[in-house]
C-alpha positions in Angstrom: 149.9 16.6 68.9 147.6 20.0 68.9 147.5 22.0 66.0 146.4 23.1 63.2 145.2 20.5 60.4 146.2 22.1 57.0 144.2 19.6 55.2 141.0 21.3 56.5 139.3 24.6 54.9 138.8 27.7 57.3 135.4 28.3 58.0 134.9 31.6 58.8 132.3 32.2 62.3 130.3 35.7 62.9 131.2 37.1 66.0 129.2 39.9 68.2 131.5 41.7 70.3 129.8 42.8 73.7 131.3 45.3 76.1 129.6 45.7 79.6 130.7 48.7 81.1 129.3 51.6 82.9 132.3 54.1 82.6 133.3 53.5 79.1 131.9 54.3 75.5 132.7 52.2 72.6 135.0 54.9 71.2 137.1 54.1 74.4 136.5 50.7 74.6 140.3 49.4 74.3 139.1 45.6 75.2 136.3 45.3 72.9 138.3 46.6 70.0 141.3 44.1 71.2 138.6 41.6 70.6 137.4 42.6 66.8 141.0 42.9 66.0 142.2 39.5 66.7 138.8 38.1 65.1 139.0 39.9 62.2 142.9 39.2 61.9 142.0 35.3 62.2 139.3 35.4 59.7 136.3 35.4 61.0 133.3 38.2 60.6 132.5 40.8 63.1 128.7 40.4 62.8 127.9 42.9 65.5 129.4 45.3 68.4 127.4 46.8 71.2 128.2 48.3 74.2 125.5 47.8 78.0 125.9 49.1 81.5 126.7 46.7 84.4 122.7 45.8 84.6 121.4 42.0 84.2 117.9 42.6 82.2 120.2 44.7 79.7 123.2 42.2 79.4 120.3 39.5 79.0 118.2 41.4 76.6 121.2 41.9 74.1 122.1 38.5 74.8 118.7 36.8 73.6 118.4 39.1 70.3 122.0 37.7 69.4 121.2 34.8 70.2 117.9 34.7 68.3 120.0 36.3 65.5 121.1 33.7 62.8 123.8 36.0 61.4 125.5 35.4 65.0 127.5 32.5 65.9 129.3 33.3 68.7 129.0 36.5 71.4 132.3 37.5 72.8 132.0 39.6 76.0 134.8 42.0 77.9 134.0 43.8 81.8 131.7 42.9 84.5 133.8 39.3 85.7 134.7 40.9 88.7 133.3 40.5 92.4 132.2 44.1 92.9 129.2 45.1 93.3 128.2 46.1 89.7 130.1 42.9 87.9 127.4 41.1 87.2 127.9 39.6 83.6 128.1 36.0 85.0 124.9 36.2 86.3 123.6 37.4 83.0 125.1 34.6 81.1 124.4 31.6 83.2 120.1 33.0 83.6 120.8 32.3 79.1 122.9 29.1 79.3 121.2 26.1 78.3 125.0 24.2 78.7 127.9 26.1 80.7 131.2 25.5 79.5 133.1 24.6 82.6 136.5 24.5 81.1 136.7 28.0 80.0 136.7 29.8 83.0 138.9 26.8 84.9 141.6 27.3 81.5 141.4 31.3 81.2 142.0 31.2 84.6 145.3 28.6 84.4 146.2 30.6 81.8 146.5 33.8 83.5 148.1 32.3 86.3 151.6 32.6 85.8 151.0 36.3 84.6 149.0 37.8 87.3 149.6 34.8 89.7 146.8 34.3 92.2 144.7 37.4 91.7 143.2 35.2 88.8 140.9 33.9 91.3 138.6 37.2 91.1 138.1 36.3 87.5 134.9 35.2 86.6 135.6 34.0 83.3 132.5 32.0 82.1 131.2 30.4 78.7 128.1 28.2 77.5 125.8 27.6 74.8 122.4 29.2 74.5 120.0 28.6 71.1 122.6 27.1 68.9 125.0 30.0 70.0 128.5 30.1 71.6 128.2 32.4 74.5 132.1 33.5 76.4 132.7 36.3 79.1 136.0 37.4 79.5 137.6 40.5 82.2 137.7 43.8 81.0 141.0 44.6 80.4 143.2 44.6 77.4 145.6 41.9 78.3 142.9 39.5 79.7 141.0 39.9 75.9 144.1 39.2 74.0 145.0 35.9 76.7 141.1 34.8 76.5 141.3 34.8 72.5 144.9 34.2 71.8 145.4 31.1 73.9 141.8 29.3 73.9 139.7 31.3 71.3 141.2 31.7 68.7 141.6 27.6 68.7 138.7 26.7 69.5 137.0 29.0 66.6 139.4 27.1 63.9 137.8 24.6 62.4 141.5 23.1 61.2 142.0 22.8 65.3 142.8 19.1 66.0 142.1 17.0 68.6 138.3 19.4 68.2 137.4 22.3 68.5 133.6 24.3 68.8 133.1 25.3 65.2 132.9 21.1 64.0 130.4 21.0 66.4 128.3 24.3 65.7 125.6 22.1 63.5 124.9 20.2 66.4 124.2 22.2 69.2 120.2 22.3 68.4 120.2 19.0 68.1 117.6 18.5 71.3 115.3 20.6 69.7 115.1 19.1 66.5 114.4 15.5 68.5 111.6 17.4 70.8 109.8 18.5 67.4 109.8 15.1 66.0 108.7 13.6 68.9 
């Protein structure tokens, strides 16, 4: 069965929060902050939060400097799933990924099924691994930020999750590069 293992110690992850949005500030950012308070509330660290416009080279430039960042473990994004013409924060993502994370986007959007029913097709959901570092994009809204963590995130960034979960894995997502520089 699922769950939590108590037998296991928390370890805490650090988390940038990334807003992409061209008609909001961070003062109004009601998704973002959704995001830092259920990380924070869970344990882990808030180790940045930033706020870019609905442009590829700027979602991809804060992108790389997280994830050259060792102080980051894991980007969290909100806005820019849709199909419009300005959502363009999958695109970002998948020009970083060195690994995509199928899964998420196919569970966040089973998830959100049965609450907004078939409109969850125009979500655009998306995560992967770039550098060592977890990399998720979730819709811009409130609700979609507290499904995306509370139902997925917030397990997979438990170490005490059983059957796995991301965080028991974290030390081994360099491991290519380590094998290229002993070859």
């Amino acid at each position: 069965m699922p769950g939590i293992d108590p037998k296991i110690a928390f370890v805490p992850v650090n988390i940038a929060v990334l807003t992409v949005s061209d008609s909001r500030d961070l003062a109004e950012d009601k998704s973002g902050a959704v995001l830092v308070d259920r990380l924070t509330a869970a344990g882990h660290r808030l180790a940045d939060r930033d706020l870019v416009r609905d442009d590829v080279p700027a979602i991809v430039a804060r992108l790389k400097g997280w994830i050259a960042a060792p102080e980051v473990d894991v980007v969290l994004a909100t806005g820019g799933t849709g199909l419009t013409g300005r959502d363009v924060t999958p695109e970002a993502f998948k020009s970083v990924f060195e690994k995509e994370i199928e899964g998420f986007g196919e569970m966040f959007r089973w998830i959100s099924l049965p609450k907004i029913g078939p409109s969850t097709i125009q979500s655009r959901a998306i995560g992967g691994v770039a550098g060592g570092t977890y990399l998720f994009a979730l819709p811009g809204s409130p609700g979609a930020c507290r499904d995306g963590w509370d139902e997925i995130l917030v397990h997979q960034l438990d170490i005490r999750y059983r059957p796995c979960n991301f965080v028991e894995i974290m030390p081994r997502l360099r491991e290519h590069e380590r094998a290229r520089k002993a070859s």
